[in-house]
N, C-alpha and C positions, 0 to 999 in steps of 0.2 A: 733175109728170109722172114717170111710173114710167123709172127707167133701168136700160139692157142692157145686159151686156158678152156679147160673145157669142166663145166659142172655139171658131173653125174648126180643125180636124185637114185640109189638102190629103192626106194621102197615105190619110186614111182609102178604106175599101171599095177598096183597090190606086188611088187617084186619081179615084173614081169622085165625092169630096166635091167637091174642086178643079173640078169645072164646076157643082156647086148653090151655093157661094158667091157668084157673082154675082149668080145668082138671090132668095137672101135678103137680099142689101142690095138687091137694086130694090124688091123686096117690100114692107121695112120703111121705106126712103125715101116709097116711093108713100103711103106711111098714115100718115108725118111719127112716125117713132118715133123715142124719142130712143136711139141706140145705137150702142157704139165694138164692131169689129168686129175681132181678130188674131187670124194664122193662128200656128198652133205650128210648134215648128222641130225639134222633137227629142222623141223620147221624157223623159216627164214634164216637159217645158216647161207641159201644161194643166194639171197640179197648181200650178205655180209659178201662171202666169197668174192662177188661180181663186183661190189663198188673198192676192194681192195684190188682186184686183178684187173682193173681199168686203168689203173695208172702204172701198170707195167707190161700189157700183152696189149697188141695189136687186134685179136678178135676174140671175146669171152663167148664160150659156146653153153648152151642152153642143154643137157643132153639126159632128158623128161620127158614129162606132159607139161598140160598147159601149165599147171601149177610151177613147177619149175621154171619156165619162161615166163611167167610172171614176176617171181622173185629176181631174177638176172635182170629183165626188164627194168625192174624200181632200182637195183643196184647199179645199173648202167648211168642210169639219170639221174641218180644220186649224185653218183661222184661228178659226171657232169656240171649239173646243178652248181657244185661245191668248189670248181675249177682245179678238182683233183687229178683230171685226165679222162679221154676219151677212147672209148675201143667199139667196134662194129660190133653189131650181138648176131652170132652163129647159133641154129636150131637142128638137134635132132630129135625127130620123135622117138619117144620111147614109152609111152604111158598109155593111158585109154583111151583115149580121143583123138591126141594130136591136129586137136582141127587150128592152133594158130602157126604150126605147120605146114599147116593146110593152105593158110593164108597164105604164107611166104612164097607157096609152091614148093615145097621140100618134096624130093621122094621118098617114100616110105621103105623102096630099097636102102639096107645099108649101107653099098658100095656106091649106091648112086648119090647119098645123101653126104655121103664124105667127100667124093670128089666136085661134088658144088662146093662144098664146106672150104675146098683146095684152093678152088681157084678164086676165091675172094671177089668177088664179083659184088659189090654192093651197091644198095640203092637209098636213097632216104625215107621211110613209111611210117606214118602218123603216128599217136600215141594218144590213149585216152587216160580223164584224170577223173577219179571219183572224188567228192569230198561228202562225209555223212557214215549214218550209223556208227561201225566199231572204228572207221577210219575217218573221225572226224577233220586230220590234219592232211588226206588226201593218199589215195591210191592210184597209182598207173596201170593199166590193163593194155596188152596186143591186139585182143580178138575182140571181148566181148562184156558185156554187164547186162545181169539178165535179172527183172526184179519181178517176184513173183511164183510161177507156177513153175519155171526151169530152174530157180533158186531151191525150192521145195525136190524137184526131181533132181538134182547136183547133191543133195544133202543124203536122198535114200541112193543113190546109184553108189555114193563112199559107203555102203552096206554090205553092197552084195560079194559073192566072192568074185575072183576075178577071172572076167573071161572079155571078149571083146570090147571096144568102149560103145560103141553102137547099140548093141545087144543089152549091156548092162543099161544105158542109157532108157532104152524102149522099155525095159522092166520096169523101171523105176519112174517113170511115166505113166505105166499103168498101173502104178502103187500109188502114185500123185493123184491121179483123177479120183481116188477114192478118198484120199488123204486133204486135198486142198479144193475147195468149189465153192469157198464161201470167198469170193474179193474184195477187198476194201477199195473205198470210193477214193480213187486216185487221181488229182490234178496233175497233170502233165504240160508242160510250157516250154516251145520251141516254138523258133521262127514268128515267135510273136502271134503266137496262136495258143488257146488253152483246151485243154481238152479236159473233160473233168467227166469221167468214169467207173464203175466198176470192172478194173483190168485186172481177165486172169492173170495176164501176164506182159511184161513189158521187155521186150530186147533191143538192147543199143547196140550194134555192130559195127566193128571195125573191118571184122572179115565174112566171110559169106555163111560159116557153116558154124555148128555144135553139136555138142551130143552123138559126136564121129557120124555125123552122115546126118543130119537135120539141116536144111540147106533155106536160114533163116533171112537172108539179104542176098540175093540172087544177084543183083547187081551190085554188089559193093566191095570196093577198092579197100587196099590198106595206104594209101597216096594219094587220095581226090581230095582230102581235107574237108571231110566232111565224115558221120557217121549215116549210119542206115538204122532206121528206126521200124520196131514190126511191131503192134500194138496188137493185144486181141482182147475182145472185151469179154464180159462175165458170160460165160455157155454154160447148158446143161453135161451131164457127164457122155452122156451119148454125144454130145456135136462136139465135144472133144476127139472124139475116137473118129469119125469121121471126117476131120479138119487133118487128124496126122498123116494121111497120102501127100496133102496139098503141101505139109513141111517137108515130106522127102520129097517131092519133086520142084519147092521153090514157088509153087503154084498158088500158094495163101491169100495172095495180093488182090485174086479174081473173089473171094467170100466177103459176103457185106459184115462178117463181124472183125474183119480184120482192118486196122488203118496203118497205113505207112509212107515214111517221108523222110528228108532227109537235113539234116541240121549238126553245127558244129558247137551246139550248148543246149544241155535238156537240164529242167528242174523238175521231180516229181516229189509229190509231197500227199501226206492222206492224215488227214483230221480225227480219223476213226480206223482204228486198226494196223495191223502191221507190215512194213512191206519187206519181204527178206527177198536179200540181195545175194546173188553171186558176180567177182569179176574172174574172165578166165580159170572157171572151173572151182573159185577160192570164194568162200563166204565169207560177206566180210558184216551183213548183219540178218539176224532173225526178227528183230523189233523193229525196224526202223519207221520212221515218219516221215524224213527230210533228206530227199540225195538231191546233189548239185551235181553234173557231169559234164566235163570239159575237152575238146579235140586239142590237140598239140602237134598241127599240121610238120609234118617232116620234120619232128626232134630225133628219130634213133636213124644212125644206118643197120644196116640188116643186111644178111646175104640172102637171096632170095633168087628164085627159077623161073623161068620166065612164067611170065604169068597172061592167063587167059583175057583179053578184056570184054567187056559185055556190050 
């Protein structure tokens, strides 16, 4: 019989995890699965959890937000890495966003999210690697790394109180545009091209969406071994506001202040100023100058639903 370790986050989605807990152990009892259930207690407690539950459970489950499947993420390929042992990474949302859920194609139903969860169905799906700012020695991200003007909007949207991740998101966007409009002159280097800018903002995607319903790489896989790249250059605060229809409907790509493309190694680097970085939903710097970002075509298996192609 296949076995679960599964890592609850309680404080995930502001507490909003902490009342679906009970819910997935009746679930997974009710269907006789076999599986040990612990809540984390601290920030990067799920890293720890996951790279010790890899060398003893068949699938470590993810059961947060993004942030929590980030930390499972770097534990999984930790232990990996370290040929400590191997387990498939299981996702349930349970936080604000859940957009690397999103990725996976998880359902956001409970009962539907378990019974994918059941039937172990996995596939191989890329993995991205930062090196720079706080994490000079290197971070793994699912979804996404976003440097800039969604780094700034990720740091107020952990403000507000809690209510949908969409919703908080869009606030804290229109807290941003007042808050961040000044961009540093940012060289960007892919595919053997440089781009050297004032970028509001910069997103390297793995999956298509952020910000629970910001739909930033329309077309982009978590298994094409490649990232999706959405660049936007320095705008005034009005063509900000204007520009965010074209994020929810994916539609960006048609505005000349947008560039995008797609590559499996970006270097962004700025001479003058700061460039704060978030990966999957996690800040990992406010100051930075110099991020390296790297694809890790098909390192994790993943359970995953069928998923749309483009």
């Amino acid at each position: 019989m296949t076995t679960f370790f599964i890592i609850a986050n309680p404080v995930a989605g502001r507490g909003a995890c902490a009342k679906v807990i009970p819910q997935v152990q009746r679930i997974l009892d009710h269907r006789e699965a076999e599986f040990q259930l612990v809540r984390t207690a601290e920030p990067w407690h799920g890293f720890e959890l996951a790279r010790a539950a890899a060398q003893e459970f068949d699938v470590v489950v993810a059961l947060g937000g993004d942030g929590t499947a980030n930390e499972v993420i770097n534990g999984l390929i930790s232990a990996k890495m370290e040929g400590l042992g191997s387990a498939v990474l299981g996702v349930i949302g349970a936080g604000r966003g859940n957009d690397f859920a999103n990725t996976l194609a998880i359902p956001d139903d409970l009962n539907s999210a378990c019974s994918l969860l059941l039937q172990n169905q996995a596939r191989p799906i890329d993995v991205g690697r930062v090196y720079g700012g706080d994490v000079p020695d290197g971070r793994y991200f699912g979804n996404c790394l976003g440097v800039g003007f969604d780094a700034i909007a990720t740091i107020e949207a952990s403000k507000l109180p809690r209510m949908g991740g969409f919703f908080s998101f869009l606030l804290a966007i229109l807290k941003t545009i007042v808050l961040y409009n000044e961009a540093p002159i940012s060289t960007i280097t892919f595919n053997e091209e440089t781009v050297t800018q004032p970028s509001l903002m910069i997103s390297i995607m793995n999956g298509k969406r952020l910000g629970g319903g910001f739909i930033m790489a329309p077309s982009a896989e978590p298994d094409d071994g490649l990232f999706d790249l959405c660049i936007a250059h320095q705008v005034n605060r009005l063509r900000v506001l204007t520009l965010l229809p074209h994020f929810l409907k994916g539609s960006q790509a048609s505005q000349p202040e947008i560039l995008t493309g797609k590559a499996a190694s970006i270097l962004i680097t700025t001479a003058e100023g700061a460039l704060p970085a978030q990966t999957d939903g996690e800040i990992i710097c406010r100051n930075g100058n110099h991020l390296r970002i790297e694809l890790l075509p098909g390192e994790l298996d993943a359970i995953c639903g069928p998923m749309e192609t483009s």
